[in-house]
C-alpha positions as CSV (number, residue, x, y, z in Angstrom):
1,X,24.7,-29.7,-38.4
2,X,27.6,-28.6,-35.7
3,X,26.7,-26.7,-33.1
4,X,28.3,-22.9,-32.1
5,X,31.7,-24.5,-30.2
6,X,32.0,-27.3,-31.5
7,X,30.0,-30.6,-31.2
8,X,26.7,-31.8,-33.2
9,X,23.4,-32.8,-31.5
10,X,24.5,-36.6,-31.4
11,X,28.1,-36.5,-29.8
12,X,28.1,-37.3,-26.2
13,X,30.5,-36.5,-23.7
14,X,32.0,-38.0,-20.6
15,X,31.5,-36.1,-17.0
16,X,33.6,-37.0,-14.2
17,X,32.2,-35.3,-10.8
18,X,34.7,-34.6,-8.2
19,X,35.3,-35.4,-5.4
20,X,32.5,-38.0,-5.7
21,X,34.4,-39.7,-8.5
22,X,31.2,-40.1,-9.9
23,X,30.6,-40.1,-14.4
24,X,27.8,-39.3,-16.4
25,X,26.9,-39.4,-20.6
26,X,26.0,-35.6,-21.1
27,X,24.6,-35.3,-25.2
28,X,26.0,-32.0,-26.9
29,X,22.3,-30.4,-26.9
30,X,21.5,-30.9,-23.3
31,X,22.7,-28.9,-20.4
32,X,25.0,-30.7,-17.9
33,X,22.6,-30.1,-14.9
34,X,19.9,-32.3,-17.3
35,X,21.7,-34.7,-17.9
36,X,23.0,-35.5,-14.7
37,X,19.4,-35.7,-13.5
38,X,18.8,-38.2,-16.4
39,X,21.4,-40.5,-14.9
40,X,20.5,-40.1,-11.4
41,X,23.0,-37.9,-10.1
42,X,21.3,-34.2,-8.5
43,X,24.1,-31.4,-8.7
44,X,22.3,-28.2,-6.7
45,X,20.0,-26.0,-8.4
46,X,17.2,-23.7,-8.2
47,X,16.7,-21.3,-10.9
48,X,17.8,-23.0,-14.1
49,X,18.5,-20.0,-16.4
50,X,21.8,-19.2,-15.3
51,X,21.0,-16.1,-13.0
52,X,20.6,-18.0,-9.1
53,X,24.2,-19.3,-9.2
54,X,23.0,-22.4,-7.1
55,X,24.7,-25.3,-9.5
56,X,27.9,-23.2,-9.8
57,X,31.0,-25.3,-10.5
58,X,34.3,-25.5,-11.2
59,X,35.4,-26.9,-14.6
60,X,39.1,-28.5,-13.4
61,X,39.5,-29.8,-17.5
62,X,37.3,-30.2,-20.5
63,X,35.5,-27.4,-22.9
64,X,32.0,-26.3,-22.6
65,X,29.5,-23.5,-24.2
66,X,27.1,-22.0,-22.6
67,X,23.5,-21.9,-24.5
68,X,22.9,-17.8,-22.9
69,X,24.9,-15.0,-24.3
70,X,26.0,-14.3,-20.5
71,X,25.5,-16.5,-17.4
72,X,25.5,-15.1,-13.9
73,X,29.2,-15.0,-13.4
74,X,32.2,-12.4,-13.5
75,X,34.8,-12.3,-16.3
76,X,36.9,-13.0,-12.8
77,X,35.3,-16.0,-12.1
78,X,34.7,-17.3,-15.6
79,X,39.1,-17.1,-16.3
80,X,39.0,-19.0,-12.3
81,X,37.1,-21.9,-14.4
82,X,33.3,-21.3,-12.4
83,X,30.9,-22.5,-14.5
84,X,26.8,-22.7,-14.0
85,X,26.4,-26.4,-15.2
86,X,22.6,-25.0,-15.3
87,X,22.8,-23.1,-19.1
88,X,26.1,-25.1,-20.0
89,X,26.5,-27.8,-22.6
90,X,29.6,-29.9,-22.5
91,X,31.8,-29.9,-25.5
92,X,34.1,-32.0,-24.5
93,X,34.6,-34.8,-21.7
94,X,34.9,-32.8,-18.6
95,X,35.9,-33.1,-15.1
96,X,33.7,-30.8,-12.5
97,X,34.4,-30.1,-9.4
98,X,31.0,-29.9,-7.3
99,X,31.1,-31.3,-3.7
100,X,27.6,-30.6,-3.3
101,X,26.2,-33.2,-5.7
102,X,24.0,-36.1,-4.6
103,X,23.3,-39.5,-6.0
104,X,19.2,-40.3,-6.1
105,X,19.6,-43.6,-5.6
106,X,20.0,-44.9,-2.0
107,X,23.3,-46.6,-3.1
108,X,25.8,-44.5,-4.8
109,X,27.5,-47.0,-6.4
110,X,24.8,-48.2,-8.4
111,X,23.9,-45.2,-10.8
112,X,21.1,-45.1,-13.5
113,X,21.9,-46.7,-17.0
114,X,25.0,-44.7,-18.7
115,X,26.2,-43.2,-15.3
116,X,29.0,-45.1,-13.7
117,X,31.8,-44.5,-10.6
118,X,35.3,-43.9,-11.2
């Protein structure tokens, strides 16, 4: 069954993390800051429902859909691209721009199983 936006529960996207250079598998059904986590890869966080604006982002290409009616940013900052990767589900491959993200393993370069370098 497709999901609201485009996508079905079994399509999975490509993320690219800049300025890392860093890529991650994110399934249509799970929120990007999830699945980062599931391949290793921290982006900041704290409140996970959209309202702390810890995780924010910016989405430099790719399409995504947010699973609450309205996250915690401006009309302003949504057309600038922000995006809270906390309540947002890719629907697309995407490239985010998020210096603050951290790899959970000691060496970068060796990611969890689906998550890769650039």
């Amino acid at each position: 069954m497709p999901q609201p936006g485009g996508g079905t529960p079994g399509d999975v996207f490509t993320v690219e993390l800049r300025p890392q250079g860093w890529s991650f598998d994110a399934p249509a059904d799970r929120t990007l800051l999830l699945a980062a986590l599931d391949h290793g890869l921290r982006l900041a966080h704290s409140c996970r429902n959209g309202t702390c604006r810890a995780c924010i982002a910016r989405l430099e290409a790719g399409r995504i859909e947010y699973r609450i009616e309205w996250p915690g940013l401006s009309r302003e900052e949504k057309d600038e691209g922000w995006i809270l990767p906390c309540v947002a589900c890719a629907r697309s491959d995407l490239v985010l721009h998020q210096p603050q993200a951290t790899s959970l393993f000691d060496d970068p370069a060796a990611p969890a199983s689906g998550a890769s370098t650039l």
